[in-house]
MOPAC internal coordinates of N, CA, C and O (Angstrom, degrees):
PM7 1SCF
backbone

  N    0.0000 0     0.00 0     0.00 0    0    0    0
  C    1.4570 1     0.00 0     0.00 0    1    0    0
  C    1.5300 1   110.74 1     0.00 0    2    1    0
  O    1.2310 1   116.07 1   143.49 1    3    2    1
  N    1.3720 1   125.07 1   -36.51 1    3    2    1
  C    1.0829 1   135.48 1  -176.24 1    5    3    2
  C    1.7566 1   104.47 1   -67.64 1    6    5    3
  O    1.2310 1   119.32 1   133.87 1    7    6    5
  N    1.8173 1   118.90 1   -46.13 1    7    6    5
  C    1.2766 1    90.35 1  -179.70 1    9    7    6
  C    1.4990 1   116.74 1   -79.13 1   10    9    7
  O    1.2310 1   109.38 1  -170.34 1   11   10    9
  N    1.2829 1   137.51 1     9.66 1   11   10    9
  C    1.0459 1   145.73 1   168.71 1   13   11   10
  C    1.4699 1   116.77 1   -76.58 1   14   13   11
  O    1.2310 1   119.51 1   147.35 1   15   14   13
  N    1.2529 1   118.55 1   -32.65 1   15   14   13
  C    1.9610 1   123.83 1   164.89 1   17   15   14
  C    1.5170 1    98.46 1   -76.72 1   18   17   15
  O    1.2310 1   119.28 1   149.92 1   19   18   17
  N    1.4084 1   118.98 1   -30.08 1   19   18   17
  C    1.7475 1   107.61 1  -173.47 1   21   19   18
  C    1.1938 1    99.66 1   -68.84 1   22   21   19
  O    1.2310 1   118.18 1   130.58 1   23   22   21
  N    1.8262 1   121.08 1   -49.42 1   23   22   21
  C    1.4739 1   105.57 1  -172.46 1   25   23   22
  C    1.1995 1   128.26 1   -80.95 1   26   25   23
  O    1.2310 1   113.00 1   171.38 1   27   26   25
  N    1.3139 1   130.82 1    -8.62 1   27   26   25
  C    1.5790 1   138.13 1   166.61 1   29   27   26
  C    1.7543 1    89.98 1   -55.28 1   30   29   27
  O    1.2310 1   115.73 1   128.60 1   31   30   29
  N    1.7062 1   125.71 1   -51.40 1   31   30   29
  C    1.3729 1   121.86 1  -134.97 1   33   31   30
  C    1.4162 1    82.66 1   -66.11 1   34   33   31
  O    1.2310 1   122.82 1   118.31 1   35   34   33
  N    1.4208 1   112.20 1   -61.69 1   35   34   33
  C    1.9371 1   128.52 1   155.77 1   37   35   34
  C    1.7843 1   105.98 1     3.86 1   38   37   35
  O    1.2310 1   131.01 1    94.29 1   39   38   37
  N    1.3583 1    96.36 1   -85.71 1   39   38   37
  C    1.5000 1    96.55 1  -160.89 1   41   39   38
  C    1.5461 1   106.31 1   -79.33 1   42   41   39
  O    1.2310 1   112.05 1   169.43 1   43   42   41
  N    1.4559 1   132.59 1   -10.57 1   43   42   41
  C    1.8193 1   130.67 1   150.17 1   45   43   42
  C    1.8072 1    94.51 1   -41.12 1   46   45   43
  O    1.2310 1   125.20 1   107.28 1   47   46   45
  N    1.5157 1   107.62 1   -72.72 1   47   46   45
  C    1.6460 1   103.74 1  -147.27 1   49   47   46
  C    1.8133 1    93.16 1   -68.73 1   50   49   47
  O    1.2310 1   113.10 1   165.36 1   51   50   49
  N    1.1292 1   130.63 1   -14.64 1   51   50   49
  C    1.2435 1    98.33 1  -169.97 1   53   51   50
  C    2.3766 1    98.81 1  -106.22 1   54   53   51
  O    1.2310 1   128.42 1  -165.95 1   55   54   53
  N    1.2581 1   101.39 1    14.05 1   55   54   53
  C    1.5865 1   109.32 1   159.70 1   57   55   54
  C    1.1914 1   109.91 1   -91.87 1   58   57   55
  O    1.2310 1   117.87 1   132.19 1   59   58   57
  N    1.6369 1   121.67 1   -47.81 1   59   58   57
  C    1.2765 1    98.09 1   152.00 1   61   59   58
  C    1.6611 1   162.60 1   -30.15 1   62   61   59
  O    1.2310 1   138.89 1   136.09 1   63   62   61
  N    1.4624 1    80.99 1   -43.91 1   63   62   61
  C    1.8301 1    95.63 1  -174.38 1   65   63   62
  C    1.6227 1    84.35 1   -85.55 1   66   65   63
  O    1.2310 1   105.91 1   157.57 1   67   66   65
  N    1.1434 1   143.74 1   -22.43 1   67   66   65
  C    1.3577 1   138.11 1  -172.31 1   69   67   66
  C    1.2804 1    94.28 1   -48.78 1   70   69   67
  O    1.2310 1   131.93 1   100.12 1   71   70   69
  N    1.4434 1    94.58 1   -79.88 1   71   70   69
  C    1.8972 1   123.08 1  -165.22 1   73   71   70
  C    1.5304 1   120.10 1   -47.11 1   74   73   71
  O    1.2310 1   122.00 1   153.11 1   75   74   73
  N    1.3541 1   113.77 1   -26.89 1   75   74   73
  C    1.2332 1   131.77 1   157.29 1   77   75   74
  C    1.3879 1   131.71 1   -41.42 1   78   77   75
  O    1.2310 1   132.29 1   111.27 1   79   78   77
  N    1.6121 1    93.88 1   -68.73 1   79   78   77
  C    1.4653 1   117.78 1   167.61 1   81   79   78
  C    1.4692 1   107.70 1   -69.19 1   82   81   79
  O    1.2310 1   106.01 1   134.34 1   83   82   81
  N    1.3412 1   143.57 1   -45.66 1   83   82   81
  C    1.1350 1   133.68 1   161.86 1   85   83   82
  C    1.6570 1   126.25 1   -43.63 1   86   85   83
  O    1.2310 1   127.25 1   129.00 1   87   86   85
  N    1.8047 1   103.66 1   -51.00 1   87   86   85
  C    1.5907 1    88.35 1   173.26 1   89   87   86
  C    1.7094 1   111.28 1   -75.55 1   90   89   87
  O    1.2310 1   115.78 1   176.46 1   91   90   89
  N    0.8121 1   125.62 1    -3.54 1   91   90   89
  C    1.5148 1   129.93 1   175.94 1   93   91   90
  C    1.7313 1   103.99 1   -71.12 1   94   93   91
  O    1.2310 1   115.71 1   121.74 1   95   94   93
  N    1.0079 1   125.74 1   -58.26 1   95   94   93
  C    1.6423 1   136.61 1   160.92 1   97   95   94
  C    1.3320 1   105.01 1   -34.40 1   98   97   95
  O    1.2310 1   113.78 1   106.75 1   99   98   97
  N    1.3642 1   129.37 1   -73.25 1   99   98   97
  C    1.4070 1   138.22 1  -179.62 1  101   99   98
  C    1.0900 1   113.02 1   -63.70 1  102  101   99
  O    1.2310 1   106.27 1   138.51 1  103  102  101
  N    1.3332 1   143.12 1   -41.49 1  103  102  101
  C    1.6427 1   136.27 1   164.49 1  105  103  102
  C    2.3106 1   103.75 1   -63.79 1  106  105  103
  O    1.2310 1   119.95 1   155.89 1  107  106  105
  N    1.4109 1   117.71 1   -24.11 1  107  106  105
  C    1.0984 1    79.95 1   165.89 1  109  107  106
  C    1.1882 1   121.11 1  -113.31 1  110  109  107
  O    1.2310 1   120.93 1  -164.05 1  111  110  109
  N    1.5017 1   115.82 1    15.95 1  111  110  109
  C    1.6135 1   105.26 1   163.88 1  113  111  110
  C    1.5100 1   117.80 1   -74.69 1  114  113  111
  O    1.2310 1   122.45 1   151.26 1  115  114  113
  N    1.5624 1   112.91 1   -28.74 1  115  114  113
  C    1.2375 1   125.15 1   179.19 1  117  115  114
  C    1.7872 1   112.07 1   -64.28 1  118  117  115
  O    1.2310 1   116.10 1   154.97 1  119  118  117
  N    1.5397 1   125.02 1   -25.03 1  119  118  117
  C    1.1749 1   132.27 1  -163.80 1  121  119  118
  C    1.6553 1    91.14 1  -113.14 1  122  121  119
  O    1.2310 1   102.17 1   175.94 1  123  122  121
  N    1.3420 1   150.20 1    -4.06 1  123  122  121
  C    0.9173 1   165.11 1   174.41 1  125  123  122
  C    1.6869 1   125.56 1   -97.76 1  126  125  123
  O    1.2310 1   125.81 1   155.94 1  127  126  125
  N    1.5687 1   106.44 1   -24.06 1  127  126  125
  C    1.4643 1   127.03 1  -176.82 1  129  127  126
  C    1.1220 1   121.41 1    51.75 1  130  129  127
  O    1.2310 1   120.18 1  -141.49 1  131  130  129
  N    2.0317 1   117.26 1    38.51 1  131  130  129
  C    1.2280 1   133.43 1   166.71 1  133  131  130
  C    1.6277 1   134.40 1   -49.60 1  134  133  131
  O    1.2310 1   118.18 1   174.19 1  135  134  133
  N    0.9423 1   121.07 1    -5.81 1  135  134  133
  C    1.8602 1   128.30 1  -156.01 1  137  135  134
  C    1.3521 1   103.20 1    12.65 1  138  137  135
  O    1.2310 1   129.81 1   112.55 1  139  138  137
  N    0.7069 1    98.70 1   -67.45 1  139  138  137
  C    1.6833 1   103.91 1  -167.85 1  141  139  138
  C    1.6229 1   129.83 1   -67.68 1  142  141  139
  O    1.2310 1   122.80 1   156.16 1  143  142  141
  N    1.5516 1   112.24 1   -23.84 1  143  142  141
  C    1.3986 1   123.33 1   153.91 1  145  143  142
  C    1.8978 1   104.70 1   -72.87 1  146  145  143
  O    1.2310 1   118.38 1   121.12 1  147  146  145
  N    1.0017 1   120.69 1   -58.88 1  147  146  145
  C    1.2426 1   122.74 1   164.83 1  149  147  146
  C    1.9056 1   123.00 1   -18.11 1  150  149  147
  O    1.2310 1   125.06 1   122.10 1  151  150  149
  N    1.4597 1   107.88 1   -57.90 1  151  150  149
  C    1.3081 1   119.05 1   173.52 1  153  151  150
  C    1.0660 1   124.36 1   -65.24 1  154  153  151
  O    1.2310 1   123.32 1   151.84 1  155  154  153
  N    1.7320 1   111.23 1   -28.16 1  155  154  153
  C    1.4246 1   105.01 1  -170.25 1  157  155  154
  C    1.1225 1   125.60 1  -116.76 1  158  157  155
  O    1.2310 1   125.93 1  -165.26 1  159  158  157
  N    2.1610 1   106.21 1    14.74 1  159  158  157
  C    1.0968 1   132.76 1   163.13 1  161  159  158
  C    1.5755 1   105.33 1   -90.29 1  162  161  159
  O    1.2310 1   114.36 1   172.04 1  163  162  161
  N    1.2340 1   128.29 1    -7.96 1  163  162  161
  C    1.3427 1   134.25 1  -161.84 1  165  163  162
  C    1.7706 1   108.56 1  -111.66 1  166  165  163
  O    1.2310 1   134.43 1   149.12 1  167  166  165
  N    1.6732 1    89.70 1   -30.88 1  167  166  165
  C    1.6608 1    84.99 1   173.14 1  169  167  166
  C    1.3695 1   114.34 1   -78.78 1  170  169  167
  O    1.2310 1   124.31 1   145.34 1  171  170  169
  N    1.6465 1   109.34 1   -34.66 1  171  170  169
  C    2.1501 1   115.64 1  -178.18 1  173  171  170
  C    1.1031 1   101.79 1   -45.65 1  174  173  171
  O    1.2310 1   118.83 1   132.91 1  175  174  173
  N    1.7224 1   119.83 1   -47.09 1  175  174  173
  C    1.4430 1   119.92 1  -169.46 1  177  175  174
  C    1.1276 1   114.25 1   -68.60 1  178  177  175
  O    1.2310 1   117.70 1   129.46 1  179  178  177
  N    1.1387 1   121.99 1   -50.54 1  179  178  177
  C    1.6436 1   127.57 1   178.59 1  181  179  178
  C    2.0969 1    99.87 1   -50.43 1  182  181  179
  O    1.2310 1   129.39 1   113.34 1  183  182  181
  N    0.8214 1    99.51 1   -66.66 1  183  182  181
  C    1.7090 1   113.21 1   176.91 1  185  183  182
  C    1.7362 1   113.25 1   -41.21 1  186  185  183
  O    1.2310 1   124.58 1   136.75 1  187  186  185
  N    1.4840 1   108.81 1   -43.25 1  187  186  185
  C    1.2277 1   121.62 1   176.23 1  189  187  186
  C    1.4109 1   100.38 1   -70.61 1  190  189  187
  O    1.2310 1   109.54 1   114.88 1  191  190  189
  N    1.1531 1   137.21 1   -65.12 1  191  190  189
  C    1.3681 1   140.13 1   178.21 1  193  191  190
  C    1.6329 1   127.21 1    10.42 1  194  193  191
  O    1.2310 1   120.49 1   115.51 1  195  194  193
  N    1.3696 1   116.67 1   -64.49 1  195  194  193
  C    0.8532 1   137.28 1   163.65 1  197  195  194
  C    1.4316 1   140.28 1   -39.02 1  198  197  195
  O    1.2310 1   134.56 1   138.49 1  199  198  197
  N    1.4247 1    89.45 1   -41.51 1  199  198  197
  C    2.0370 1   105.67 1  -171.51 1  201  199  198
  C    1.7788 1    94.73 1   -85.72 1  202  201  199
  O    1.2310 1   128.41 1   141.21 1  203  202  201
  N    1.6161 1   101.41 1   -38.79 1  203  202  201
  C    1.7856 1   110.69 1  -169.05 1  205  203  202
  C    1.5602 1   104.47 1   -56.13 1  206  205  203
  O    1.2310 1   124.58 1   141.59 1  207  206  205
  N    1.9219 1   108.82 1   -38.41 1  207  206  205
  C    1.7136 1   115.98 1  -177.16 1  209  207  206
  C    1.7007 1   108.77 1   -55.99 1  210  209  207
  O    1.2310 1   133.39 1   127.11 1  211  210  209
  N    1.5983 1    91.73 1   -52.89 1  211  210  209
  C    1.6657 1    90.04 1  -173.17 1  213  211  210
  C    1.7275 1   116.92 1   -75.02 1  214  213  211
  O    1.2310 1   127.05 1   151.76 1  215  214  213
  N    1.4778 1   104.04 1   -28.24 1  215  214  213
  C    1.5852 1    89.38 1   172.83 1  217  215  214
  C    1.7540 1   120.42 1   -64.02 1  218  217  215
  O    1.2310 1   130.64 1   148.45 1  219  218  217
  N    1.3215 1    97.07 1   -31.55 1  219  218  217
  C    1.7503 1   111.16 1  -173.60 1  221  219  218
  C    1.5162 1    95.03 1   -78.90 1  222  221  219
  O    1.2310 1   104.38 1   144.69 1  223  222  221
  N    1.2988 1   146.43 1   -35.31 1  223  222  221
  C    1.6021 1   131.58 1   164.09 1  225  223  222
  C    1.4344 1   130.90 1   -76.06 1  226  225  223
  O    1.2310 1   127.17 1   160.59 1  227  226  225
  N    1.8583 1   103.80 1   -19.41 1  227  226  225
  C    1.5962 1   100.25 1   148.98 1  229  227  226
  C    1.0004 1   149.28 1   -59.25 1  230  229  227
  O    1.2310 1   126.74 1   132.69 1  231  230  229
  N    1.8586 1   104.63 1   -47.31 1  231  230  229
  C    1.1404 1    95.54 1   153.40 1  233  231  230
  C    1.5273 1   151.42 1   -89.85 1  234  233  231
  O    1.2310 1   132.17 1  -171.46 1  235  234  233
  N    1.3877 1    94.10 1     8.54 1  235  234  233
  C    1.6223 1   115.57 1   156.90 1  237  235  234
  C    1.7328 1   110.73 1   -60.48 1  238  237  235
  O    1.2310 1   111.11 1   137.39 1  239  238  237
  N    1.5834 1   134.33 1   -42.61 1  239  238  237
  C    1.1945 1   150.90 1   159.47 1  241  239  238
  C    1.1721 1   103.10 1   -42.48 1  242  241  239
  O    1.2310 1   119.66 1    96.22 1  243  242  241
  N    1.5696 1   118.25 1   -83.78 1  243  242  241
  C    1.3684 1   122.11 1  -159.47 1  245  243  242
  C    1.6931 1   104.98 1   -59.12 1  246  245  243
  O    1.2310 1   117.17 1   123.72 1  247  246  245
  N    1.8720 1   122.99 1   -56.28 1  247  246  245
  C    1.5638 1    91.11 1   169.37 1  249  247  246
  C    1.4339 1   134.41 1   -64.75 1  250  249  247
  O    1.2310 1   115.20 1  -177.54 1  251  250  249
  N    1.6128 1   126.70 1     2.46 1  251  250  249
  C    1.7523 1   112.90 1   177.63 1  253  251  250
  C    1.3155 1    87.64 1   -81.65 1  254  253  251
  O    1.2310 1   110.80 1   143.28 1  255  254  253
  N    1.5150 1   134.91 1   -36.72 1  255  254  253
  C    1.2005 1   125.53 1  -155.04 1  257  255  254
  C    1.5503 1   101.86 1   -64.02 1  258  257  255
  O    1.2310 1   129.73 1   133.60 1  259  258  257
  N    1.1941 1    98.85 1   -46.40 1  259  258  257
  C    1.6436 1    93.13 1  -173.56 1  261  259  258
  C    1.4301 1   132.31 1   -84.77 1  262  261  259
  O    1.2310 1   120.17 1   177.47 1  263  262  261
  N    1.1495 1   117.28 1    -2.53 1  263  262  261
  C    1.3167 1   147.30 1   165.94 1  265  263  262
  C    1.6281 1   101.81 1   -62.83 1  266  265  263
  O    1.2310 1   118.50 1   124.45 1  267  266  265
  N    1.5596 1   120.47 1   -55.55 1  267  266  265
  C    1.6667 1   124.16 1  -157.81 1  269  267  266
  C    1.5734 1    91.23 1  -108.40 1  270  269  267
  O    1.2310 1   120.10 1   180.00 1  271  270  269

């Protein structure tokens, strides 16, 4: 159970550095007046979305679980 909270903690820090680097892309296409880098930094994120919800509610799971 324990390596299962290590690897959620794993795949949090490395959704993080994703999302990071993604809004970093999208703040400089927007400061750059890209359209088109803009969109297709806006769709990954939108697309990414999903995996970031369930990694960030797993390991919300795996620590209550282990907590009680």
């Amino acid at each position: 159970f324990l390596v299962l909270v290590a690897a959620s903690l794993v795949a949090r820090t490395y959704a993080d550095v994703w999302m990071i680097k993604n809004s970093t892309s999208i703040e400089s296409a927007i400061i750059g007046r890209n359209s088109a880098l803009f969109k297709e930094n806006v769709i990954n994120f939108a697309y990414g979305m999903p995996l970031l919800a369930f990694v960030n509610n797993a390991l919300k799971v795996c620590i209550e679980l282990l907590l009680n």
